[in-house]
Every structure is written in structure tokens, then in C-alpha cells.
N, C-alpha and C positions, 0 to 999 in steps of 0.2 A: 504494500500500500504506500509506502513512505516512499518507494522508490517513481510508482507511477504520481506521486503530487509533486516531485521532485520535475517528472520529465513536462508536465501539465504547466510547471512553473516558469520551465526553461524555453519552453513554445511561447508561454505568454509573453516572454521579458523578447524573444525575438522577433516577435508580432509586432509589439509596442516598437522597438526600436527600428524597423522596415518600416513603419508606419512614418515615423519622427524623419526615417531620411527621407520619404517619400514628398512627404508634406515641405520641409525645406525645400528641396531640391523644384517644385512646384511653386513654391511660393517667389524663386528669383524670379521664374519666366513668366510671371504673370502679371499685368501691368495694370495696376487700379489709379483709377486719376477722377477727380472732380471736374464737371464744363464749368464755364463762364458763367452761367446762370449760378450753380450752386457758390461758386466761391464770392459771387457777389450779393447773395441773400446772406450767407453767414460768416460776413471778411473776419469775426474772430478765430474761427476752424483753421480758417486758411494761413492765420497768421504764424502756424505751427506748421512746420515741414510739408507740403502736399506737392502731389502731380496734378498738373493743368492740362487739361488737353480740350482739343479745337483744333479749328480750321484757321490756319493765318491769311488775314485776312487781305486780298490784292490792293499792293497800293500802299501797303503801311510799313513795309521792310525797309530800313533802314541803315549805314554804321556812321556811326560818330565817334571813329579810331576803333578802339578797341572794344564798343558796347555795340550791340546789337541791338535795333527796336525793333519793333511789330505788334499787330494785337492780334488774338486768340478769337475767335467766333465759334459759334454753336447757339441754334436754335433763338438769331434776335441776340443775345450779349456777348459783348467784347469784352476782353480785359487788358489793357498796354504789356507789354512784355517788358525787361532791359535783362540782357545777358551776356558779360563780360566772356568775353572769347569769339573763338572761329564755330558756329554751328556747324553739324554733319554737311559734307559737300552734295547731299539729296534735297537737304534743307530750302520750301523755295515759296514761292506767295501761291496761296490756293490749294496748297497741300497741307493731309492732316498731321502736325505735329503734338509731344505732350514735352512739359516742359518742369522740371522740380528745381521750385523753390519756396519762399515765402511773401506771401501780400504785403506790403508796406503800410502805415498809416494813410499814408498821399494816394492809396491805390492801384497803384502799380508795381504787378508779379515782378520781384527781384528773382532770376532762375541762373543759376549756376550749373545746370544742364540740360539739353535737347535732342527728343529722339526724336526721329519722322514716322509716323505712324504710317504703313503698308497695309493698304487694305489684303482682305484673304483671294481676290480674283487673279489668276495666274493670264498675266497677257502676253505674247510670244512678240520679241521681236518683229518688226515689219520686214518682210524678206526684201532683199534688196533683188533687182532684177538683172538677171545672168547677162556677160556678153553673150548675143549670137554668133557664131563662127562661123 
């Protein structure tokens, strides 16, 4: 008996800890972010670490040296962006990016980093057309 609660114990503790790598390993690749609507209904939330994400909106990209502008859309609100560095070379107006950092008092996302969000549609290259010979 002692021996089968022993082996009951050592399946649990490996369950559990499969489970714990499972869940980490899950939790990098999965990217949860706030729109512009929520981070500007509750600018305290967002004054703590968050991901933003939206559509950057055409027409607002900018550099001023070494800062980055633009603003964020999704469904009607915008939020100004400013993010010190070079964004992804995908990075571009009309495409969805998400962006982590924090709201300022003046309202405008301070983000110290930018992913470009890829939609899940797989589009092929346009074929270029062969010489005839």
C-alpha cells in the first residue's frame, strides 16, 4: 500500500510540474494587450506596465531624432504613442502594431517597445512573370 501512495505521489508531483512548464512556456507566446478605448476609460490601469495595441494610424508617424510618434486606433480611439528607438523594420502606418509601456499623466503611451502584429492569413508572394525565351 505504502508503496502504490508513494508511486500515486510521484505521478502527481510530475503532472503538476508538466503542467507548470506547460503553462510558462504558453504564457511567453501569448500576447495580451489593452485597445485605445480601454486604456483611455481606465488611464489608472494603464499607468502600470501594459500592452497597447491598435492600428497606427496613417498620417501620424513620425521621428524627432531618436523618438518615435504615432497614434494607436481601434474601434473610434486613438492614443499618441512616443518610443525612444529604431521600431521593427515591418513597422509602418496602417499596420497593426502593440506597443508596452506606460500612460503618462499628459496622456500619452511612453513605450519602450514595438511589435507589429501579423495577422493569421498566409498571402504568397506575387509571382513575378518569367522571361519568354
Amino acid at each position: 500500500m505504502i508503496r502504490r501512495t508513494g508511486r500515486v505521489a510521484l505521478i502527481g508531483v510530475l503532472l503538476a510540474g508538466g503542467g507548470l512548464l506547460v503553462t510558462s512556456a504558453l504564457r511567453d507566446t501569448l500576447t495580451y494587450y489593452r485597445t485605445p478605448g480601454e486604456v483611455l476609460a481606465e488611464p489608472e490601469l494603464a499607468r502600470e506596465r501594459v500592452r497597447l495595441g491598435g492600428d497606427v494610424v496613417p498620417g501620424s508617424l513620425r521621428r524627432e531624432g531618436d523618438l518615435v510618434v504615432f497614434k494607436l486606433a481601434e474601434a473610434g480611439h486613438e492614443v499618441v504613442v512616443h518610443q525612444r528607438g529604431v521600431p521593427p523594420e515591418t513597422f509602418r502606418e496602417g499596420e497593426s502594431a502593440v506597443v508596452e509601456g506606460r500612460l503618462s499623466t499628459d496622456g500619452v503611451f511612453r513605450a519602450d517597445h514595438v511589435e507589429v502584429r501579423h495577422g493569421n492569413e498566409y498571402r504568397p508572394a506575387e509571382a513575378e512573370p518569367s522571361d519568354a525565351r
